[in-house]
VEXKEKE-763576 format. One line per 5 residues: their letters; for each residue x negated, y negated, z of C-alpha. Coordinates in Angstrom, 2 decimals. Layout:
<rs>
a = X,Y,Z  ...
</rs>
This chain:
<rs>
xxxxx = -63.66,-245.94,-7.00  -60.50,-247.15,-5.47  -58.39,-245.11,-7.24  -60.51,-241.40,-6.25  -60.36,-242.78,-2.80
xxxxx = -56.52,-243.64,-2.80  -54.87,-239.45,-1.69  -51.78,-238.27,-2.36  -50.18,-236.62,0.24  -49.12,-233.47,-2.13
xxxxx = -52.45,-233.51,-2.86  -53.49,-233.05,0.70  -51.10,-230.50,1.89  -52.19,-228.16,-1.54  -55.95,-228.51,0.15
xxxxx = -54.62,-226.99,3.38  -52.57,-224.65,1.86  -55.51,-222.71,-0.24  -58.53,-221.56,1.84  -61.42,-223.77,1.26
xxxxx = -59.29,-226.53,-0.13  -60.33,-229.34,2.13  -63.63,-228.56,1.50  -63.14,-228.71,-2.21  -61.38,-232.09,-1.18
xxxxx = -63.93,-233.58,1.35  -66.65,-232.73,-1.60  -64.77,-234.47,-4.35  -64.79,-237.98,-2.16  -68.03,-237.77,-0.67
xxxxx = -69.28,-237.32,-4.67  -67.37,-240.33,-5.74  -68.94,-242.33,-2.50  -72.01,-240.95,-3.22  -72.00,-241.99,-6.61
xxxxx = -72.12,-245.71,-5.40  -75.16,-247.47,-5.76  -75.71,-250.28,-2.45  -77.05,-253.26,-2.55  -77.69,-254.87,0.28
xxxxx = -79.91,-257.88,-1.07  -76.21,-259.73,-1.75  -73.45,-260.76,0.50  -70.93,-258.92,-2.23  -73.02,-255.92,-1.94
xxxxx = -73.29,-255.54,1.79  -69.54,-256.03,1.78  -68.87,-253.67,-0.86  -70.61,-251.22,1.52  -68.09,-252.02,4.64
xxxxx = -65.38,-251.86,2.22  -66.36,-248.16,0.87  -66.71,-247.01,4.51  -63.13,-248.27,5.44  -62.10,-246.28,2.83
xxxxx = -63.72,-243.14,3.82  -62.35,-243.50,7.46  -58.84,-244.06,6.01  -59.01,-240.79,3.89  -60.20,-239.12,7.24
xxxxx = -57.24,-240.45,8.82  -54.55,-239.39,6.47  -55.96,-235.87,6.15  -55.80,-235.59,9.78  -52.61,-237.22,9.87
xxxxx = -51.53,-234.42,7.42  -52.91,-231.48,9.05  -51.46,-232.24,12.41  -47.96,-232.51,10.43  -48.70,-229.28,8.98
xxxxx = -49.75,-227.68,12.07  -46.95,-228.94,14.10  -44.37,-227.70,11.48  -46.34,-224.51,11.41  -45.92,-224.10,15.58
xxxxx = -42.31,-224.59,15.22  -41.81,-221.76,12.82  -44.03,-219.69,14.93  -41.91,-220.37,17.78  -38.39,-220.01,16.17
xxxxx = -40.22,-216.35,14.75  -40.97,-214.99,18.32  -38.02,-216.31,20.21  -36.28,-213.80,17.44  -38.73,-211.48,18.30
xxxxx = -38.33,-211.35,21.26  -34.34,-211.86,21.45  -34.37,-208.49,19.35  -36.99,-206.54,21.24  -34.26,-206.90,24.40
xxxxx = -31.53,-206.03,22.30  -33.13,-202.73,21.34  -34.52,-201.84,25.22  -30.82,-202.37,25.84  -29.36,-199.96,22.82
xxxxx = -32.16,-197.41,24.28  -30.85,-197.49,27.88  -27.43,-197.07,26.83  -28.28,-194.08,25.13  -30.54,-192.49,27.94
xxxxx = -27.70,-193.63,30.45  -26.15,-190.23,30.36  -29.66,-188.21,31.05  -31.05,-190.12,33.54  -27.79,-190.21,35.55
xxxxx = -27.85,-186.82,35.44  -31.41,-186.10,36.07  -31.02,-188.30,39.08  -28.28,-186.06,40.50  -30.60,-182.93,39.99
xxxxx = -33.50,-184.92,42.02  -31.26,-185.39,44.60  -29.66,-182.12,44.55  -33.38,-180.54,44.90  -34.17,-183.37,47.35
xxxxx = -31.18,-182.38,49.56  -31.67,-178.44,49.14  -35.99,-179.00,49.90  -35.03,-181.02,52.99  -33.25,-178.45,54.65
xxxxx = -36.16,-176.09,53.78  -38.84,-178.47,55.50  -36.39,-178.90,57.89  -36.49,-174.96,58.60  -40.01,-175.26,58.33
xxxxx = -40.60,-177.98,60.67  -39.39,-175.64,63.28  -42.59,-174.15,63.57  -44.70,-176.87,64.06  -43.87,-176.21,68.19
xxxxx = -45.55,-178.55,70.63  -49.02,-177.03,72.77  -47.06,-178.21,75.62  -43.64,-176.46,75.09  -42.25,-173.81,77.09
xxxxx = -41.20,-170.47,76.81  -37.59,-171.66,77.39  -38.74,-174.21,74.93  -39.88,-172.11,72.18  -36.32,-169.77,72.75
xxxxx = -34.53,-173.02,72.03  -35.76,-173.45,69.05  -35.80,-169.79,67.48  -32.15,-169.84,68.72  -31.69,-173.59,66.32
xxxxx = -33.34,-171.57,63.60  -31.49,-168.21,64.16  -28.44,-169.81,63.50  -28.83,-172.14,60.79  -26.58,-171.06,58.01
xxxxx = -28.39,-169.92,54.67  -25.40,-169.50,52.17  -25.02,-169.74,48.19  -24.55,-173.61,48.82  -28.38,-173.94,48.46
xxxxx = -28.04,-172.55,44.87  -31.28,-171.54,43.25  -32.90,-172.39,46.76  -31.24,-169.78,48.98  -33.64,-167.34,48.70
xxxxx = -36.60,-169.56,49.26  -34.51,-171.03,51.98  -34.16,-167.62,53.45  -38.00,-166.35,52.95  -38.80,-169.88,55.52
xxxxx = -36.37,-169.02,58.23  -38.04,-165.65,58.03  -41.68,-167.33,58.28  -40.40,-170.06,60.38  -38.69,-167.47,63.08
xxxxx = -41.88,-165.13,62.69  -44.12,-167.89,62.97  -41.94,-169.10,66.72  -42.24,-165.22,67.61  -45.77,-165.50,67.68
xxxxx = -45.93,-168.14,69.26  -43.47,-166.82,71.91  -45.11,-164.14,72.63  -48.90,-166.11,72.73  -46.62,-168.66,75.41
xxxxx = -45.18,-166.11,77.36  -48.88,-164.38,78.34  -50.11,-167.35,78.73  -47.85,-168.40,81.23  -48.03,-164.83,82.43
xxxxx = -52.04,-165.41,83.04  -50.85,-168.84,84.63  -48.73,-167.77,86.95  -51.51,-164.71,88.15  -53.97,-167.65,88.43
xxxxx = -51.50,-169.82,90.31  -50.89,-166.49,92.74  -54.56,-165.78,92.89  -55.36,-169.45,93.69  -52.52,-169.40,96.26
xxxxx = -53.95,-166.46,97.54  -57.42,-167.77,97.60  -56.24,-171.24,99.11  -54.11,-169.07,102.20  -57.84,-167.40,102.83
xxxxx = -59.68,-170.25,103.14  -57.40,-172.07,104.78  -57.67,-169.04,107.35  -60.99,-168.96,107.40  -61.09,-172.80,107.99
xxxxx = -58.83,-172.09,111.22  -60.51,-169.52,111.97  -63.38,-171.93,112.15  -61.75,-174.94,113.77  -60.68,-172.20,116.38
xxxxx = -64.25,-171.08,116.83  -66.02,-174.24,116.52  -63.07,-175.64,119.28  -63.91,-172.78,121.45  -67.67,-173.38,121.32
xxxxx = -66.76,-176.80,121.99  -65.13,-176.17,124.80  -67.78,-173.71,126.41  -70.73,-175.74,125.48  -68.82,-179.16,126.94
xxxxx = -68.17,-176.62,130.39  -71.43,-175.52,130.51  -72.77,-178.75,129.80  -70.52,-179.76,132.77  -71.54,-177.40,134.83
xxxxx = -75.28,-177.74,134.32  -74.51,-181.57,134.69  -72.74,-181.28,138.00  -75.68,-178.90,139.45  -78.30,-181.57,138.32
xxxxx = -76.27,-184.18,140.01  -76.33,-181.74,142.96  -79.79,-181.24,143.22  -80.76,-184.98,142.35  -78.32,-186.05,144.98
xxxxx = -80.76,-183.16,147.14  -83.35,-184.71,146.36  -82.30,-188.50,146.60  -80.93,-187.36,150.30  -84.82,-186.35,151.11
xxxxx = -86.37,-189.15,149.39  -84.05,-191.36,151.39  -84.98,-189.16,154.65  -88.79,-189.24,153.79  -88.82,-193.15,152.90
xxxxx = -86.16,-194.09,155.85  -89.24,-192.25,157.99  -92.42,-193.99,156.81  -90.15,-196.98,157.08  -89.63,-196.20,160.59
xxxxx = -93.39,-195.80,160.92  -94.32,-198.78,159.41  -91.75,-200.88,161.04  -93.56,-199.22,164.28  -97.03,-200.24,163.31
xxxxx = -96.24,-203.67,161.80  -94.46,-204.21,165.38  -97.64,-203.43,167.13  -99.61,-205.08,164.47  -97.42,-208.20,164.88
xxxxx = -97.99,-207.83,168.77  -101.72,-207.81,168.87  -101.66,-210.37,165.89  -99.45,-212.70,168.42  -102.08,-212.25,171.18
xxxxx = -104.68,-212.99,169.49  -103.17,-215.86,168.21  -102.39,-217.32,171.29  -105.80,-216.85,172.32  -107.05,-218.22,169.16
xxxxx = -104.54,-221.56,169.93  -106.07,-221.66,173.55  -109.55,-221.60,171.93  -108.42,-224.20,168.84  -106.88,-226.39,172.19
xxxxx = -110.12,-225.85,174.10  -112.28,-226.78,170.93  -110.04,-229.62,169.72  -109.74,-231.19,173.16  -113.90,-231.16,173.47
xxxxx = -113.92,-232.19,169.86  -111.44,-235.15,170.35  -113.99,-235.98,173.35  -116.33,-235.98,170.79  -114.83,-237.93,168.24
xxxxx = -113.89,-240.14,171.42  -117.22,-240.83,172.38  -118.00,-241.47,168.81  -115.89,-243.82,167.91  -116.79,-245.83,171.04
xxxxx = -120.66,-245.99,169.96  -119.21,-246.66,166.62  -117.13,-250.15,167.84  -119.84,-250.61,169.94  -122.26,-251.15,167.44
xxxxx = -120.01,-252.27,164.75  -119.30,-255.51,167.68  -123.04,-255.62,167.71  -123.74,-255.38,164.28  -120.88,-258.21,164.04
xxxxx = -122.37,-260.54,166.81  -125.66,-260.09,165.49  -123.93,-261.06,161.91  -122.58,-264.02,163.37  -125.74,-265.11,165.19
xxxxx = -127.45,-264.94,162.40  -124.92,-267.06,160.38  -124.44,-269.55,163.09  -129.09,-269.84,162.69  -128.67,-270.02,159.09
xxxxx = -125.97,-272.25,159.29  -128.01,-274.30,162.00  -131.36,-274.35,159.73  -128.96,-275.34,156.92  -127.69,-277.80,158.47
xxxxx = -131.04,-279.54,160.08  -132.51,-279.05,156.69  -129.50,-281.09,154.84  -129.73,-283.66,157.52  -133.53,-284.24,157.01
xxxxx = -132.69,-283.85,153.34  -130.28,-286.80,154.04  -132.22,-288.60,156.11  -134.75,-289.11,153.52  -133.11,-289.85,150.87
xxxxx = -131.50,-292.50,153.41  -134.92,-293.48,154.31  -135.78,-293.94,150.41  -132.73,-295.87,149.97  -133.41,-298.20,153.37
xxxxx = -136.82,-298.93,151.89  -135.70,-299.64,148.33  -132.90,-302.31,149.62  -135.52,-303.48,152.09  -137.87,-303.94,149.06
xxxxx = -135.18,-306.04,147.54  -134.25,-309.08,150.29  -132.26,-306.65,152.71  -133.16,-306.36,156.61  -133.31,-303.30,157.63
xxxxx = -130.30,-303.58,159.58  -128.51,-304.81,156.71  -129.62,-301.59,154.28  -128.47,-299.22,156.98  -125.12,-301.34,156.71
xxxxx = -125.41,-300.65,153.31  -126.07,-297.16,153.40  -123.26,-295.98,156.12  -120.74,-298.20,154.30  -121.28,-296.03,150.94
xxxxx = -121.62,-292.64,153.19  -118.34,-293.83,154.09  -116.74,-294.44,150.59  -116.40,-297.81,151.64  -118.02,-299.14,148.86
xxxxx = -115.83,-298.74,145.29  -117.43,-296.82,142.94  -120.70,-295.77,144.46  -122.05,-292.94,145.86  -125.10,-291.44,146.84
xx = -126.22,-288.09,145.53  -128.13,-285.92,148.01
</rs>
């Protein structure tokens, strides 16, 4: 077993070499590992097993091993094979040039020779291509550049195709001339007719301003005029009004004067009356007032009379009220060991406050 395991490295590298040879290879181990029988009941056998799977993974190792080699080995020839390729593929693009030098130099000078020769065609041409906004004068300008541009034998096979644009080109700025010049002819007959048609209104608008200033003027002096003759006639009539109302002034100051005249007389006789009246009334009122103090003083003595009775009768009654209480109080001191002489004693000595503390209450 150990031996089929063990590989050669010769043996390896003729597997890669030969297609399918690794597979021939990788069946050839896996039948000798397969052929084992495993035991796992035993120590030996279940390391047996380990030892047989090393193995294997070794094998894997070295054929990998080997195949990288290969394949690096393989990459450097590749490499060392294209950088000749290559080194040769710019060694013949620079043969080719060398040989095509000549021609393309050449064909280079004929582009440029037909570059320089179609130039000064388009140039020609471009001469056409006029502006909408150029002149007449403008336009002459140019047909006079074109007109004198040289066409010669210097433009080789060009000349005559050289010569057929000037002829367009100049044709082409004739036209155009020609479509300028009336149109500047129909310009300037529009600028005359609008001059013309500006100097007639403007006319016409003096002509107006004139008119309108004139019927201005007449309508502001007839306007004045009828002005001043209503100021006439109002000042007319202001002068009567003044004459008519200065009159029924006069009038009325005359009748309110004789108004105010019989209004003072009878005034004054309408004072002499109110003196007349007012000195009987104040009589009146006199005489009236008199009978009024009169019997107000006999309304007051009669007052006072009566008072002084009341008072009188008051004062009898609270000295017979006095008296008998006095008389009650004689008897009761009598009753208890006084004299009589001694209880009225008594008596006047507390009527008198002479006696602390005691009073007697009527």
């Amino acid at each position: 077993m150990g031996d089929l395991i063990a590989l050669e490295q010769n043996v390896i590298v003729s597997a890669f070499a030969k297609r399918g040879g690794t597979d021939e290879l990788f069946e050839h181990i896996a039948q000798q590992v397969r052929s084992h029988v495993p035991d796992v009941t035993t120590r030996k056998g279940r390391e047996e097993i380990g030892s047989l799977a090393m193995k294997v993974s070794k094998s894997k190792t070295l054929i990998e091993k080997c195949g990288k080699e290969l394949v690096a080995e393989q990459k450097a020839q590749i490499k060392l094979i294209d950088d000749d390729r290559i080194s040769i593929v710019k060694k013949f693009d620079a043969l080719r040039d060398e040989i095509l030098a000549p021609r393309d130099a050449w064909e280079q000078a004929e582009k440029d020779r037909v570059a320089k020769h179609q130039d000064v065609i388009e140039s020609i041409k471009s001469y056409a291509a006029i502006s909408s906004e150029a002149t007449s004068s403008d336009i002459r300008e140019v047909a006079s550049i074109v007109e004198n541009t040289n066409i010669d034998s210097s433009l080789e096979e060009f000349e005559q195709e050289a010569k057929i644009a000037k002829f367009e080109t100049l044709e082409k700025l004739r036209i155009t001339l020609v479509a300028r010049e009336k149109y500047e002819a129909e310009q300037a007959e529009l600028e005359r007719l609008r001059k013309e048609e500006q100097d007639r209104l403007q006319r016409e608008r003096d002509e107006r301003i004139a008119k309108e200033a004139a019927d201005k003027a007449r309508i502001e002096a007839e306007a004045k005029a009828l002005a001043e003759k209503q100021r006439f006639e109002r000042e007319q009539k202001e002068q009567a009004e003044l004459a008519e109302h200065q009159k029924r002034e006069a009038a009325e100051r005359e009748a309110r004067l004789i108004a105010e005249k019989e209004a003072a007389v009878l005034r004054e006789e309408a004072l002499k009356r109110k003196a007349i009246d007012d000195a009987k009334q104040a009589e009146i009122n006199k005489q009236q007032a008199i009978e009024a103090e009169r019997q107000r003083i006999e309304r007051e003595q009669a007052a006072k009379e009566e008072a002084e009775r009341q008072a009188e009768e008051a004062r009898l009654a609270n000295v017979e009220h006095m008296r008998s209480i006095n008389n009650e109080i004689l008897n009761k001191l009598c009753e208890i060991g006084l004299d009589e002489d001694q209880a009225k004693a008594v008596i006047k000595a507390i009527a008198k406050n002479e006696v602390p503390h005691t009073t007697i209450k009527y």
